[in-house]
PyMOL Python script that loads the backbone (N, CA, C, O; Angstrom):
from pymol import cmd

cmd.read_pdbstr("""\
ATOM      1  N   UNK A   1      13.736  -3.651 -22.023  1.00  0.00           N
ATOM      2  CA  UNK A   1      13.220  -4.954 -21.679  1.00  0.00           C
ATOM      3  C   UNK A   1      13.168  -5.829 -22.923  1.00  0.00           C
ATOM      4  O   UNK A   1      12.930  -5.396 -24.050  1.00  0.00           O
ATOM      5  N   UNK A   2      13.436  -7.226 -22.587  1.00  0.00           N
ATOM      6  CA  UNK A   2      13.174  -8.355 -23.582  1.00  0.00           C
ATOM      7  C   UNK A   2      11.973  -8.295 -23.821  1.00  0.00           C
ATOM      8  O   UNK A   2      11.124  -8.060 -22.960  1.00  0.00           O
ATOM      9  N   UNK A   3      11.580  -8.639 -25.845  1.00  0.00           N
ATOM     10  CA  UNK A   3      10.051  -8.086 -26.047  1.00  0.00           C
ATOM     11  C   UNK A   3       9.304  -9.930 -25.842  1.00  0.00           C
ATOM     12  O   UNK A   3       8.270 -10.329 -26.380  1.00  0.00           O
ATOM     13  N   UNK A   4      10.049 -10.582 -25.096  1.00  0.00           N
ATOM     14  CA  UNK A   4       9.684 -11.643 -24.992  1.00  0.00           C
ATOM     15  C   UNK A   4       9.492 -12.258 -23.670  1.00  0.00           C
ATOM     16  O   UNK A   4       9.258 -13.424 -23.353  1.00  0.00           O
ATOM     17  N   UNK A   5       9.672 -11.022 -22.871  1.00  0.00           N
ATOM     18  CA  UNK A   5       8.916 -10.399 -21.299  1.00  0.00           C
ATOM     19  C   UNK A   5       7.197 -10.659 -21.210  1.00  0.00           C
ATOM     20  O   UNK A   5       6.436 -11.231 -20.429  1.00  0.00           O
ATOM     21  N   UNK A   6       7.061  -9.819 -22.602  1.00  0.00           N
ATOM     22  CA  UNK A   6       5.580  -9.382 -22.441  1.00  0.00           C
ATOM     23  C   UNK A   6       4.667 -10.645 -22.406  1.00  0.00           C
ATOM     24  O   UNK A   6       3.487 -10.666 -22.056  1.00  0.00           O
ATOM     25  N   UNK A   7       5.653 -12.004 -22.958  1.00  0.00           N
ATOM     26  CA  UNK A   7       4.641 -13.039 -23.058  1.00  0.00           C
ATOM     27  C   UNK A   7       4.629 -14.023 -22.456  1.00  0.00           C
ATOM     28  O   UNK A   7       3.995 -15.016 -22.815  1.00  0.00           O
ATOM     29  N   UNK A   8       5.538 -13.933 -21.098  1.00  0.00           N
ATOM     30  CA  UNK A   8       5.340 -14.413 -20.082  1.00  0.00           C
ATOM     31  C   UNK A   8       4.405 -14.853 -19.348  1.00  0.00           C
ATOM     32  O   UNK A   8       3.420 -14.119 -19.416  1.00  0.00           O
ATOM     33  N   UNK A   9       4.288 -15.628 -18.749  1.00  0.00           N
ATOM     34  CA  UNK A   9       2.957 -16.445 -18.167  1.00  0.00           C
ATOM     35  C   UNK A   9       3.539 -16.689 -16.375  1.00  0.00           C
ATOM     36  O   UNK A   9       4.632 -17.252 -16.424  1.00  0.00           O
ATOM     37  N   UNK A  10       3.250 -16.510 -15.394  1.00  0.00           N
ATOM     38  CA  UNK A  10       3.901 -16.554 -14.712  1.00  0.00           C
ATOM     39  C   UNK A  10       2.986 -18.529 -14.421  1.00  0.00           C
ATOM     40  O   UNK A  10       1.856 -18.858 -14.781  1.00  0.00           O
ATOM     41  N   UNK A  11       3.945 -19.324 -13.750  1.00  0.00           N
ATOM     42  CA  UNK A  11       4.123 -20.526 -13.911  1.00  0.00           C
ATOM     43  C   UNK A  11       3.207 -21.207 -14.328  1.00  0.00           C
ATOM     44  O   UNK A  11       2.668 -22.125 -13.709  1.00  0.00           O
ATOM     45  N   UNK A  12       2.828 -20.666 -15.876  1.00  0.00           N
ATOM     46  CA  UNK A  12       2.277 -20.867 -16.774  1.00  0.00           C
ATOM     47  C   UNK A  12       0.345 -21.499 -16.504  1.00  0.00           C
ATOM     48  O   UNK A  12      -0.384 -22.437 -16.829  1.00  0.00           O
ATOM     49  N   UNK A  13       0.317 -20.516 -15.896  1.00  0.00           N
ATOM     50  CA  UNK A  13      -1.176 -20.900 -15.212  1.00  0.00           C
ATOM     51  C   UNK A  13      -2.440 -19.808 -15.328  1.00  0.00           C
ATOM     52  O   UNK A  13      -2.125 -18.657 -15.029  1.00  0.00           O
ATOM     53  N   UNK A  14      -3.743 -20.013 -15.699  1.00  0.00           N
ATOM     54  CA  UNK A  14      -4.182 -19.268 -16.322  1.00  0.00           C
ATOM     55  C   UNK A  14      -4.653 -17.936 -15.322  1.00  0.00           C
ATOM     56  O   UNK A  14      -4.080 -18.136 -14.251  1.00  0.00           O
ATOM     57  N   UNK A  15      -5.137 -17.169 -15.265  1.00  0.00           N
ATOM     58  CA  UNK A  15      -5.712 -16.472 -14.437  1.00  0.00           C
ATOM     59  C   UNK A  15      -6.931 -17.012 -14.117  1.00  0.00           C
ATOM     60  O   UNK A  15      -7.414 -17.753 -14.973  1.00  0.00           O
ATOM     61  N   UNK A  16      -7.724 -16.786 -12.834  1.00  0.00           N
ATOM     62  CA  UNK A  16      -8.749 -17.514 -12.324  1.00  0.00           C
ATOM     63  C   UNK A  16      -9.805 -16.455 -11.976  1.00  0.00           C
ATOM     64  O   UNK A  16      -9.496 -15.344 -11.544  1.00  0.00           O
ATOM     65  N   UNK A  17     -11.097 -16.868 -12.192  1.00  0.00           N
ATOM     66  CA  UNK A  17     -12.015 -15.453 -11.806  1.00  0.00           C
ATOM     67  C   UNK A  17     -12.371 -14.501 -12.830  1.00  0.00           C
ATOM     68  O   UNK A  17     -11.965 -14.433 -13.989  1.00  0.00           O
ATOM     69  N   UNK A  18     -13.411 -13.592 -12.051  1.00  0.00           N
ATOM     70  CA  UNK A  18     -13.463 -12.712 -12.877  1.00  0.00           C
ATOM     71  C   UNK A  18     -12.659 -11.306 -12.663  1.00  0.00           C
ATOM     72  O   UNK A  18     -12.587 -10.704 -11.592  1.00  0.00           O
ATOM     73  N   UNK A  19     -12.198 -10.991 -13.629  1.00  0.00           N
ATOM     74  CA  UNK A  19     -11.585  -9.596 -13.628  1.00  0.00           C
ATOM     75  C   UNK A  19     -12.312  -8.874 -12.015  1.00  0.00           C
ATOM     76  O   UNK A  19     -13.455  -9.032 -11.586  1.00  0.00           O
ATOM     77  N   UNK A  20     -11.060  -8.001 -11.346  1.00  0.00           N
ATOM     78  CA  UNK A  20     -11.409  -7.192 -10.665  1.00  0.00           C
ATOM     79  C   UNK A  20     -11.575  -5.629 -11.013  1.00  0.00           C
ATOM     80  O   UNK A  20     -10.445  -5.160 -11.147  1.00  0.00           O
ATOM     81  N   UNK A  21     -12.392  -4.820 -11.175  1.00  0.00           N
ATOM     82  CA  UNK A  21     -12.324  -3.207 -11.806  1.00  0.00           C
ATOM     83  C   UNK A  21     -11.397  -2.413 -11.257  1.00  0.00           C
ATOM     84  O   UNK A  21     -11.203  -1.337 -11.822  1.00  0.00           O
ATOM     85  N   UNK A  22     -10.597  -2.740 -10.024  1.00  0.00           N
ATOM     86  CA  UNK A  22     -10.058  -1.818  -9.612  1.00  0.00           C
ATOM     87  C   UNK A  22     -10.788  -0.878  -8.591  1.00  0.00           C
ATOM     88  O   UNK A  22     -11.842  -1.178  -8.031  1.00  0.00           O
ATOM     89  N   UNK A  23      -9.942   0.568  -8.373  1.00  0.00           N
ATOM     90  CA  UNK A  23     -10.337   1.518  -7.477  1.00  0.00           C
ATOM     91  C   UNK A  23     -10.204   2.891  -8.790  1.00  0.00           C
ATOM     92  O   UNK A  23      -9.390   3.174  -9.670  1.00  0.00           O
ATOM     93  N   UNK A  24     -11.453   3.439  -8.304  1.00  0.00           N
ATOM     94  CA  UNK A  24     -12.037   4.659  -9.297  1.00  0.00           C
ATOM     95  C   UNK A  24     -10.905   5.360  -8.755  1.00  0.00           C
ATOM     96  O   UNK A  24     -10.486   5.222  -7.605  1.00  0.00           O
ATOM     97  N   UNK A  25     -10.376   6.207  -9.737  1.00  0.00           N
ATOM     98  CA  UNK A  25      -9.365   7.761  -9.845  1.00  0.00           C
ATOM     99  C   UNK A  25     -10.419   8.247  -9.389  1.00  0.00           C
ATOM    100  O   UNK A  25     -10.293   8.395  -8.173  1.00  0.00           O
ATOM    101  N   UNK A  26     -11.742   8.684  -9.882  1.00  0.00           N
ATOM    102  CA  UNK A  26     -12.691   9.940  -9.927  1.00  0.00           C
ATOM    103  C   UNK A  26     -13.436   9.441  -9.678  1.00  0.00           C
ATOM    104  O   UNK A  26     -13.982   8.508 -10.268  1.00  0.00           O
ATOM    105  N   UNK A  27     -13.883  10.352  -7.882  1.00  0.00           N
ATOM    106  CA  UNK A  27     -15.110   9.492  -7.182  1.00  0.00           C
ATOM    107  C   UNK A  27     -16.374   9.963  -8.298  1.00  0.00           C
ATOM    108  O   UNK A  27     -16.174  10.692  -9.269  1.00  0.00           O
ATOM    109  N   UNK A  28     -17.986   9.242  -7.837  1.00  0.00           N
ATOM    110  CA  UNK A  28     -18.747   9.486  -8.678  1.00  0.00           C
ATOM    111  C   UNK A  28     -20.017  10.365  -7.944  1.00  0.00           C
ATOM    112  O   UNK A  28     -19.969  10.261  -6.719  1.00  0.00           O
ATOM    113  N   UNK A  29     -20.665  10.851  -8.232  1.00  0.00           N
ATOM    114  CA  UNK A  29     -21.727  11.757  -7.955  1.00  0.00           C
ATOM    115  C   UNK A  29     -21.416  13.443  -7.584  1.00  0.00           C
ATOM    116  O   UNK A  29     -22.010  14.197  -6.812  1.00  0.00           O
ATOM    117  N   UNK A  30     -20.421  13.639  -8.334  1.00  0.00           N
ATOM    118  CA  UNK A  30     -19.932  15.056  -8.182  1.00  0.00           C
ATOM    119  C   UNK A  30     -19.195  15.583  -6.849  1.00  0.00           C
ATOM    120  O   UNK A  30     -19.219  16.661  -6.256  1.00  0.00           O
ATOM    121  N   UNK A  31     -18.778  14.814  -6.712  1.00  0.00           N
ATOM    122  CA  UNK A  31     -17.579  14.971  -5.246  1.00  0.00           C
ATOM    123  C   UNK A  31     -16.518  15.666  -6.080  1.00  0.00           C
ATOM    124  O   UNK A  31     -16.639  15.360  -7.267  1.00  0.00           O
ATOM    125  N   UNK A  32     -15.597  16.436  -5.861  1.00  0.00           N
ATOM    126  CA  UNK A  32     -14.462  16.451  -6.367  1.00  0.00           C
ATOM    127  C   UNK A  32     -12.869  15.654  -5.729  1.00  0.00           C
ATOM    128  O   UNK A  32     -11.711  16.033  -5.908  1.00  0.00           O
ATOM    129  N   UNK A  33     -13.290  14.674  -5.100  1.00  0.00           N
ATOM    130  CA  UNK A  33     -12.663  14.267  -4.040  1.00  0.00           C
ATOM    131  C   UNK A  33     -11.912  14.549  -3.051  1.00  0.00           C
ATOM    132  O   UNK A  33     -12.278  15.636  -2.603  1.00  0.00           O
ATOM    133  N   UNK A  34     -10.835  14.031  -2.334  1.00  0.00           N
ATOM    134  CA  UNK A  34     -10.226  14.110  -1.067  1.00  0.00           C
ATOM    135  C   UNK A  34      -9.827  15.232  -0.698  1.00  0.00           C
ATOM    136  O   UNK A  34      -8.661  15.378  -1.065  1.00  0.00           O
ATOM    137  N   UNK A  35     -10.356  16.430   0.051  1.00  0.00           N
ATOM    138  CA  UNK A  35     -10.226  17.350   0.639  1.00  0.00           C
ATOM    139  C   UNK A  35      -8.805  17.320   1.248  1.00  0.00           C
ATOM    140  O   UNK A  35      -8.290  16.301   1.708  1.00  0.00           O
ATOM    141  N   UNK A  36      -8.071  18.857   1.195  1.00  0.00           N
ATOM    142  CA  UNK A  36      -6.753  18.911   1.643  1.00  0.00           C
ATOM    143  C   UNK A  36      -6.417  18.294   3.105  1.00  0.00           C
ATOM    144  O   UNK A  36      -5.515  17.493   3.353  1.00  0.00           O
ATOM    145  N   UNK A  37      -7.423  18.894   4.088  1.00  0.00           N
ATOM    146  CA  UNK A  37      -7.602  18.083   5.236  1.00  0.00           C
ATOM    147  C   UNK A  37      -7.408  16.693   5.508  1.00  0.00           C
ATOM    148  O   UNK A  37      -6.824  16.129   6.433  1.00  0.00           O
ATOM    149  N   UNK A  38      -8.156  16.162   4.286  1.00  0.00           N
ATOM    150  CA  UNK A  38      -8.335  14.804   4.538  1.00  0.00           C
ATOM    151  C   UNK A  38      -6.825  14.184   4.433  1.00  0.00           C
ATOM    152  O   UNK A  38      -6.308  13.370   5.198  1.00  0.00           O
ATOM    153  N   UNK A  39      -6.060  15.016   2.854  1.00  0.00           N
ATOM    154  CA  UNK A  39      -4.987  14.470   2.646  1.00  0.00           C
ATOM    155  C   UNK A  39      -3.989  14.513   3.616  1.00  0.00           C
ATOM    156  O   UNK A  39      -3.151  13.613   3.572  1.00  0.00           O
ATOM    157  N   UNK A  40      -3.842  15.824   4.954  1.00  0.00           N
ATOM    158  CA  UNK A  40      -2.790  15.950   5.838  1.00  0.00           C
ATOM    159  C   UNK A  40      -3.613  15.209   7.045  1.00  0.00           C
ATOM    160  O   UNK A  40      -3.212  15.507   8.170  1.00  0.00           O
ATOM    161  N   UNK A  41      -4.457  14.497   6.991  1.00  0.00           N
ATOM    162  CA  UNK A  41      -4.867  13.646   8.139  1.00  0.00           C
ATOM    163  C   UNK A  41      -4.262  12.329   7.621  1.00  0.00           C
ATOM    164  O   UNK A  41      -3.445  11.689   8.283  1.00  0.00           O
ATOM    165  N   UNK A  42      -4.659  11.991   6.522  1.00  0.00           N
ATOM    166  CA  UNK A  42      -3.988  10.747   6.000  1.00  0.00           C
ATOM    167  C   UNK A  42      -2.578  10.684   6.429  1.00  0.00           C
ATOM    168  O   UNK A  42      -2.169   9.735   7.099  1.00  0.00           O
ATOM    169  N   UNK A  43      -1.615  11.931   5.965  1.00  0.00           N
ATOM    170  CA  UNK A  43      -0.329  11.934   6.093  1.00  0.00           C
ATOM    171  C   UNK A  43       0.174  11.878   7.193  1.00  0.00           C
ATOM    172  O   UNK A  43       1.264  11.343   7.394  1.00  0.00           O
ATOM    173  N   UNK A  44      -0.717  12.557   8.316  1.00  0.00           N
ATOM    174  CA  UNK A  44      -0.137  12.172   9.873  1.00  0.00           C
ATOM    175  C   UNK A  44      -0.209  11.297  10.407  1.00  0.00           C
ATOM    176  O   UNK A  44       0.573  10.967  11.299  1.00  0.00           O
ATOM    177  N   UNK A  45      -1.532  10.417   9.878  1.00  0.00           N
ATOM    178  CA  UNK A  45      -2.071   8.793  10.704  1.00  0.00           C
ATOM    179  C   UNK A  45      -0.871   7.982  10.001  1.00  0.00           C
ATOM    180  O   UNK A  45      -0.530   6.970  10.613  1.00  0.00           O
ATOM    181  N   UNK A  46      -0.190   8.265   8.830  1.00  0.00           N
ATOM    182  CA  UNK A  46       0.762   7.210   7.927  1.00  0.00           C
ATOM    183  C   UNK A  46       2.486   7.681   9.371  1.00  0.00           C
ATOM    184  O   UNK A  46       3.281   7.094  10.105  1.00  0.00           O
ATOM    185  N   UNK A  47       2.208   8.708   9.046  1.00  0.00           N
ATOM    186  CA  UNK A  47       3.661   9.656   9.457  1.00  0.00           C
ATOM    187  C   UNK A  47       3.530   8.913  11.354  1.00  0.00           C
ATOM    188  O   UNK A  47       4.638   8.633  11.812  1.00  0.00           O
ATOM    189  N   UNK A  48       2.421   8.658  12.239  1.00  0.00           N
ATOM    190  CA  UNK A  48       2.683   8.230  13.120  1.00  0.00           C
ATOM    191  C   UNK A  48       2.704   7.024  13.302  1.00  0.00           C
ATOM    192  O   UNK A  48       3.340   6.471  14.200  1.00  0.00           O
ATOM    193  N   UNK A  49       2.093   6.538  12.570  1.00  0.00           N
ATOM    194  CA  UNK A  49       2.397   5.074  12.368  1.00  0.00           C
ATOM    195  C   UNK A  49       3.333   4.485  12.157  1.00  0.00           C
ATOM    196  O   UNK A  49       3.704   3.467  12.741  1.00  0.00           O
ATOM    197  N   UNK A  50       3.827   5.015  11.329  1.00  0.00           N
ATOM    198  CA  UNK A  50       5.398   4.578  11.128  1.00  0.00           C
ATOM    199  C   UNK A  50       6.306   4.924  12.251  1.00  0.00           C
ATOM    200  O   UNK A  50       7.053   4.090  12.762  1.00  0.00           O
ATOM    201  N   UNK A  51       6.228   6.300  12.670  1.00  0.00           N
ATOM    202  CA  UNK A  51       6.932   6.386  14.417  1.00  0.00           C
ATOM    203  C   UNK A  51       7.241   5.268  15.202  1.00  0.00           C
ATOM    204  O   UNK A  51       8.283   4.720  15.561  1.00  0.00           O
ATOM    205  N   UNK A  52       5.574   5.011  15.430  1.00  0.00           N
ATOM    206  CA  UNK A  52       5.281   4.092  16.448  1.00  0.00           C
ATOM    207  C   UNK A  52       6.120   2.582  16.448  1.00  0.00           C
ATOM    208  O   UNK A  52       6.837   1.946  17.221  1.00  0.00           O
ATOM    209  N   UNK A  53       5.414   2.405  14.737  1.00  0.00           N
ATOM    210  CA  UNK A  53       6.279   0.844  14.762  1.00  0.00           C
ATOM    211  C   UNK A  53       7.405   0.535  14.654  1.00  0.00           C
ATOM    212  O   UNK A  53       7.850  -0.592  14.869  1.00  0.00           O
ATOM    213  N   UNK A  54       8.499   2.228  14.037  1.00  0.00           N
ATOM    214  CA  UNK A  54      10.023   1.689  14.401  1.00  0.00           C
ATOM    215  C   UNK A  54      10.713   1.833  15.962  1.00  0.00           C
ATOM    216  O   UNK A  54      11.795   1.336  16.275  1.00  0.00           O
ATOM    217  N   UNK A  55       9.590   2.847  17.106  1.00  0.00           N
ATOM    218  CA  UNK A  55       9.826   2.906  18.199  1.00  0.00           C
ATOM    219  C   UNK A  55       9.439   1.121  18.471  1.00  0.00           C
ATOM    220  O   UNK A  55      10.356   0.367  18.796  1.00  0.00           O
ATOM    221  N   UNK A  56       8.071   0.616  18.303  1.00  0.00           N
ATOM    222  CA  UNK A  56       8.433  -0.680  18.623  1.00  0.00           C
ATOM    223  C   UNK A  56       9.323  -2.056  18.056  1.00  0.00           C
ATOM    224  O   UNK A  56       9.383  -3.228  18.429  1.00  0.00           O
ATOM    225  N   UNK A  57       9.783  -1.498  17.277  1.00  0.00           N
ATOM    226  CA  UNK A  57      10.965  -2.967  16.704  1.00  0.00           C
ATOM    227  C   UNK A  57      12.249  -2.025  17.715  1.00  0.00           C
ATOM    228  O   UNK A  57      13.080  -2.798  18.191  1.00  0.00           O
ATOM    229  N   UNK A  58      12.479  -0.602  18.059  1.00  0.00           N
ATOM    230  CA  UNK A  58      13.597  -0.676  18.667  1.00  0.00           C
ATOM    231  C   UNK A  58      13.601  -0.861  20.175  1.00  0.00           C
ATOM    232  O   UNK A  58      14.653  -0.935  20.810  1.00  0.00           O
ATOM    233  N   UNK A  59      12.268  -0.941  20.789  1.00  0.00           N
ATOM    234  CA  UNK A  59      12.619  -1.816  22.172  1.00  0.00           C
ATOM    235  C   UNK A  59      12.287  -2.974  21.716  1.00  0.00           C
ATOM    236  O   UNK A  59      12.974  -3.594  22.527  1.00  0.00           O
ATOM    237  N   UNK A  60      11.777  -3.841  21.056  1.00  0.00           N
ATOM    238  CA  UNK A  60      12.190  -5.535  21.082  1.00  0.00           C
ATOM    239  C   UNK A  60      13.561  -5.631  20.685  1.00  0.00           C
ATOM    240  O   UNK A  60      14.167  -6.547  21.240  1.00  0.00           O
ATOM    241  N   UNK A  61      14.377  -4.767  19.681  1.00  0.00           N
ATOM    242  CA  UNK A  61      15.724  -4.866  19.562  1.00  0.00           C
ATOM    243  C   UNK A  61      16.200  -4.695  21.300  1.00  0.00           C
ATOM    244  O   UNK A  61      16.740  -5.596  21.942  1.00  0.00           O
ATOM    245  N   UNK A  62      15.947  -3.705  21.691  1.00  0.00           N
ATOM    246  CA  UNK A  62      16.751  -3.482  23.320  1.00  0.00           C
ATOM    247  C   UNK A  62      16.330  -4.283  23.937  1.00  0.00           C
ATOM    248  O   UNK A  62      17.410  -4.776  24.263  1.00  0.00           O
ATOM    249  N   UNK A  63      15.437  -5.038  24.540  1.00  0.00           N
ATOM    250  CA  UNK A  63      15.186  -5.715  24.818  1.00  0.00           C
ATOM    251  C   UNK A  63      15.898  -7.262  24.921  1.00  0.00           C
ATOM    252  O   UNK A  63      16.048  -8.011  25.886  1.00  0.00           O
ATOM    253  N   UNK A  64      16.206  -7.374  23.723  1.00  0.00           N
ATOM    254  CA  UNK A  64      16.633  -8.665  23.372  1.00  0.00           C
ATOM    255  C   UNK A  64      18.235  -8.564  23.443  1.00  0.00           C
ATOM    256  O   UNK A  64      19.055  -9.481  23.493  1.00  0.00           O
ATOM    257  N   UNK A  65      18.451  -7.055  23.433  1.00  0.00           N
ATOM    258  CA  UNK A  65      20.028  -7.063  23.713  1.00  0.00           C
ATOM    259  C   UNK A  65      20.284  -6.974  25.157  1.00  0.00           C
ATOM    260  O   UNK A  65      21.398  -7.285  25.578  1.00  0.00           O
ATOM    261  N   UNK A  66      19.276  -6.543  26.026  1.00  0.00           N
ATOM    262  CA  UNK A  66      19.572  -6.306  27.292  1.00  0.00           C
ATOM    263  C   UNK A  66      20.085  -7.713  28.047  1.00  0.00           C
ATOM    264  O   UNK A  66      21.013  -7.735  28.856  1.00  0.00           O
ATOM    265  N   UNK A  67      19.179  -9.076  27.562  1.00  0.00           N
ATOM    266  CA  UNK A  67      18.832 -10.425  27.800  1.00  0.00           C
ATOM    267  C   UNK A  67      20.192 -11.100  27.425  1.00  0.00           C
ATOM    268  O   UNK A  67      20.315 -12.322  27.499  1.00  0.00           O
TER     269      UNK A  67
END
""", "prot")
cmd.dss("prot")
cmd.show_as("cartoon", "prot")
cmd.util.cbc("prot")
cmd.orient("prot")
């Protein structure tokens, strides 16, 4: 990268607000966090979701080809 990237301003406007902190890596009060469970529940609610919504863009595609 150009080292004249880094001093870019994007359309030269300042940032507004106060800083946001972000999202903690490491929950706090001695959790060790997200249980394996949790992680293959996550992965199936993502994994059907995505099913679902390319099953629905391909009947509005059929749909619109049937017409």
């Amino acid at each position: 990268m150009h080292h004249r990237l880094y001093r870019l301003r994007v359309l030269g406007l300042p940032r507004e607000g106060r800083p946001w902190p972000g999202l903690p890596l490491v929950t706090r009060g001695g959790s060790s966090g997200p249980t394996a469970v949790g992680r293959l529940g996550w992965f199936v609610g993502l994994w059907l979701a995505s099913i679902t919504s390319l099953g629905l863009v391909a009947a509005v595609i059929r749909s619109v080809l049937k017409s």
